[in-house]
C-alpha positions as CSV (number, residue, x, y, z in Angstrom):
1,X,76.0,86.6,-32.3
2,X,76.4,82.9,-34.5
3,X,74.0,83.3,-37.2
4,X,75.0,80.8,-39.4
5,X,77.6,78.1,-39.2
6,X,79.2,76.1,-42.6
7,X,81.5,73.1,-41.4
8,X,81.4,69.1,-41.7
9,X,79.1,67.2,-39.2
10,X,81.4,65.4,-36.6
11,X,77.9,63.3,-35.2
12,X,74.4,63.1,-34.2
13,X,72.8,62.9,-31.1
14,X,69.1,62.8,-30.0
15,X,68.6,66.6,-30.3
16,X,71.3,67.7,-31.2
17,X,74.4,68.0,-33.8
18,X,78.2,68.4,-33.2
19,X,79.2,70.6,-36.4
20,X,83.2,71.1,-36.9
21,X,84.1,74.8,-38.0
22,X,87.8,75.0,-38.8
23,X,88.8,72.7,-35.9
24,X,85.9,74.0,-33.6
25,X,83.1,72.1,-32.7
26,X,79.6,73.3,-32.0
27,X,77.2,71.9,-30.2
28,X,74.1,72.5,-31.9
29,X,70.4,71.8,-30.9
30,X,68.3,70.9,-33.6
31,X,64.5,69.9,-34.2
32,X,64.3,65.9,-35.1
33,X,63.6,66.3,-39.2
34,X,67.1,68.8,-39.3
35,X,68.5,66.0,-37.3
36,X,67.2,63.3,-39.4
37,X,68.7,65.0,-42.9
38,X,72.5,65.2,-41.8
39,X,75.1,62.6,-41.0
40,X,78.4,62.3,-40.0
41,X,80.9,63.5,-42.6
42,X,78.4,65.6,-43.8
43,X,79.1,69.2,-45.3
44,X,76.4,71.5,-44.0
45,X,75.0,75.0,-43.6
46,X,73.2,75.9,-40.3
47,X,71.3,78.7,-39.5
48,X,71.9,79.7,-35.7
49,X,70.5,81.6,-33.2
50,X,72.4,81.8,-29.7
51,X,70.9,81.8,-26.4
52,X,72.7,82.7,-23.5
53,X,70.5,82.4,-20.2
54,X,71.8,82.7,-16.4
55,X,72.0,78.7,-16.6
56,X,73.6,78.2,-20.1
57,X,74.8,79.3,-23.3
58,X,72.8,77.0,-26.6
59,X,73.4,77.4,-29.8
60,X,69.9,76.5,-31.6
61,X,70.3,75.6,-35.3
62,X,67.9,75.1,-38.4
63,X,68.6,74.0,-42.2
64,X,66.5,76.3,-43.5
65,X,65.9,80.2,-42.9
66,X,62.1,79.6,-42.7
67,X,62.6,77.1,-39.7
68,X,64.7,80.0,-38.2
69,X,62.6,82.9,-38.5
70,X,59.4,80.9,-37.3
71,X,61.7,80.1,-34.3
72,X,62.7,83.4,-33.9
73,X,58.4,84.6,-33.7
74,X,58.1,81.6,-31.5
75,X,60.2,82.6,-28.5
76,X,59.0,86.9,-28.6
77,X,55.5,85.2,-27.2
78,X,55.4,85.9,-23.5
79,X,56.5,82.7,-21.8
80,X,58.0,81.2,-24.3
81,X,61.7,79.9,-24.5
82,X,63.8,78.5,-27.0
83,X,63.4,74.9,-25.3
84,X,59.8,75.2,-25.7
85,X,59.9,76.5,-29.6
86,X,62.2,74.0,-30.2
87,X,60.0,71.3,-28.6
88,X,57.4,72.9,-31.0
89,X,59.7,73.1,-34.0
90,X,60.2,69.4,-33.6
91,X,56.9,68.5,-33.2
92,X,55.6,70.3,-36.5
93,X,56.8,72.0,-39.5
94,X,57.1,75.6,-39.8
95,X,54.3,75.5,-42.2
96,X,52.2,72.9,-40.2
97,X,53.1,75.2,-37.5
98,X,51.7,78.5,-39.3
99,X,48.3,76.6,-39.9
100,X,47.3,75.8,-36.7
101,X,47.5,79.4,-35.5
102,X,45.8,80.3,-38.7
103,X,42.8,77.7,-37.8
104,X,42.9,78.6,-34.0
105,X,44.0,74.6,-33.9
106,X,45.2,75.1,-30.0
107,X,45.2,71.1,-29.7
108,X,47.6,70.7,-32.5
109,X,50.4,73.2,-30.7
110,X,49.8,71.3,-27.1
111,X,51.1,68.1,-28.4
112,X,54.5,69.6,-28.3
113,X,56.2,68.4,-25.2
114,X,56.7,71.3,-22.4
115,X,53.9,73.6,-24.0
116,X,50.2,72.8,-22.7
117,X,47.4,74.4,-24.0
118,X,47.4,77.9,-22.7
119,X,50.5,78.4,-24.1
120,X,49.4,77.0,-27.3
121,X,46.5,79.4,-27.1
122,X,48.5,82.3,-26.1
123,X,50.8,81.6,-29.4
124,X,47.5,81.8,-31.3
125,X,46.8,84.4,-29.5
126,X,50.1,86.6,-30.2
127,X,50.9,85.2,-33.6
128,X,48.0,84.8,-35.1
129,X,48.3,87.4,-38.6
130,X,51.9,87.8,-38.0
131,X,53.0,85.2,-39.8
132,X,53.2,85.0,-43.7
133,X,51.5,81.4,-44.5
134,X,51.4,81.5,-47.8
135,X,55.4,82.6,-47.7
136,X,56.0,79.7,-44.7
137,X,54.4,76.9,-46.7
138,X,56.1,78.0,-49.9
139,X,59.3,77.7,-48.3
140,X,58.4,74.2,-46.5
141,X,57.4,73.4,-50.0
142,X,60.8,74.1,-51.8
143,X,62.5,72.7,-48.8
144,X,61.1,69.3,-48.5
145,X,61.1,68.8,-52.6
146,X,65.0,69.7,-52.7
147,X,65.6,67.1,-49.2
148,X,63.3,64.6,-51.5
149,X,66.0,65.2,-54.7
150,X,68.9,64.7,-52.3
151,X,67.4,62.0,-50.5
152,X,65.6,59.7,-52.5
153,X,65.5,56.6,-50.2
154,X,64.9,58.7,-47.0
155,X,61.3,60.3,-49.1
156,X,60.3,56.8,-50.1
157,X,60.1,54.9,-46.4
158,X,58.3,58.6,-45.4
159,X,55.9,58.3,-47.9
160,X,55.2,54.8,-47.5
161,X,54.8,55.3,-43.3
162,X,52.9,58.0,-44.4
163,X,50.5,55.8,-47.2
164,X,49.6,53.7,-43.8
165,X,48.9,56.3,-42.0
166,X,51.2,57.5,-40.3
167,X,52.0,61.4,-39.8
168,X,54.6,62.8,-42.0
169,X,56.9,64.2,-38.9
170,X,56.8,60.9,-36.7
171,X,57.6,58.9,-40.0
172,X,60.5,61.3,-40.6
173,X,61.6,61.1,-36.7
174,X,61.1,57.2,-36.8
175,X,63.6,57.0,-40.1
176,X,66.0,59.2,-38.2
177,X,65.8,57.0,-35.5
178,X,66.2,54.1,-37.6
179,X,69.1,55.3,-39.6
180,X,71.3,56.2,-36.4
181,X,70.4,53.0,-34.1
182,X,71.5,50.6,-36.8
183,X,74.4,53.2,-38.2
184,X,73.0,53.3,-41.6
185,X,74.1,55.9,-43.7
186,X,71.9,58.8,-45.6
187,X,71.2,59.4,-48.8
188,X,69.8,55.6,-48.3
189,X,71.5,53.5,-50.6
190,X,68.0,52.0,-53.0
191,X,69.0,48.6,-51.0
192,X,68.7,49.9,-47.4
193,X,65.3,51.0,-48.3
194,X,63.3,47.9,-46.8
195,X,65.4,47.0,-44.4
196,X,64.9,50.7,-42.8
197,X,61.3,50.7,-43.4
198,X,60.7,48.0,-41.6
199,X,63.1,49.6,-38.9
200,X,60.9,52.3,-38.6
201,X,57.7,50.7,-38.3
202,X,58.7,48.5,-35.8
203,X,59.9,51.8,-33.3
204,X,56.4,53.1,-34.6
205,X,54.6,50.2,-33.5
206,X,56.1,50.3,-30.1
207,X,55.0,53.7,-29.8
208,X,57.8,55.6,-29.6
């Protein structure tokens, strides 16, 4: 089993990074805010988890153990694979994600792409008092203010999508999306700042 993986990132794709490990490259799948944090020369750590199906063999990654550990609750629910807690995982934060089954918020789950609402509901269902959300939150908490000290310019276009409304995970896939289309690098330099703000609204406004 691949638990955790240290190495420099060779690239980033839609959904997924190519990490090099002492000349070995591994593919790994990755929700859209890890995605959005790395970039190519990039030293990182990456907690795994490896799937090996009858189709394929996937190697799921996370940059922090709380991401990992909410994935790993996510896909013991009856029906539900790593693709879909993935999907799910990209769609909200671990700690946005420990909320809704703590408020029963079914409607929230379903907007990840490939659940629906029974599954949502039987996540609820299954999950619902085993997760820690005091612990999950703390961790988002300590995660997102260390990615905010390493990544000052990335923070300020999020909170500024996020000051017109927007929601904090679309502003963070918008920047990602931003940042690799027009191959600008991260940490944001303080004068790429506009210029990928205004990236970023302009995929927001076309509705992604």
């Amino acid at each position: 089993m691949i638990g955790m993986l240290t190495g420099r990132v060779e690239s980033v794709d839609a959904d997924s990074a190519l990490i090099d490990v002492g000349g070995v490259g591994y593919e790994v799948r990755m929700p859209a805010a890890d995605l959005g944090r790395i970039h190519m020369g990039q030293e990182v750590r990456v907690h795994t988890y490896l799937n090996v199906s009858q189709d394929a063999i996937t190697l799921h990654g996370f940059l922090d153990a709380a991401a990992k550990k909410t994935f790993l609750q996510l896909i013991k629910v009856s029906g539900i694979g790593p693709k879909v807690a993935q999907s799910l995982l990209s769609t909200l934060t671990p700690g946005q994600l420990a909320r809704a089954i703590a408020d029963n918020d079914a409607t929230a789950l379903a907007k990840a792409p490939g659940l629906g609402k029974k599954g949502a509901q039987k996540i609820i269902l299954e999950l619902k008092g085993s997760i820690d959300l005091s612990q999950v939150e703390g961790a988002a908490a300590s995660a997102n203010a260390q990615t905010a000290e390493e990544d000052a310019g990335t923070h300020q276009v999020v909170e500024g999508l996020m000051s017109l409304g927007w929601r904090q995970q679309d502003a963070e896939q918008a920047v990602a999306e931003a940042c690799r289309d027009n191959a600008i690098d991260t940490p944001l330099a303080a004068e790429d700042v506009p210029r990928v703000l205004r990236l970023a609204l302009t995929l927001m406004d076309r509705g992604r």
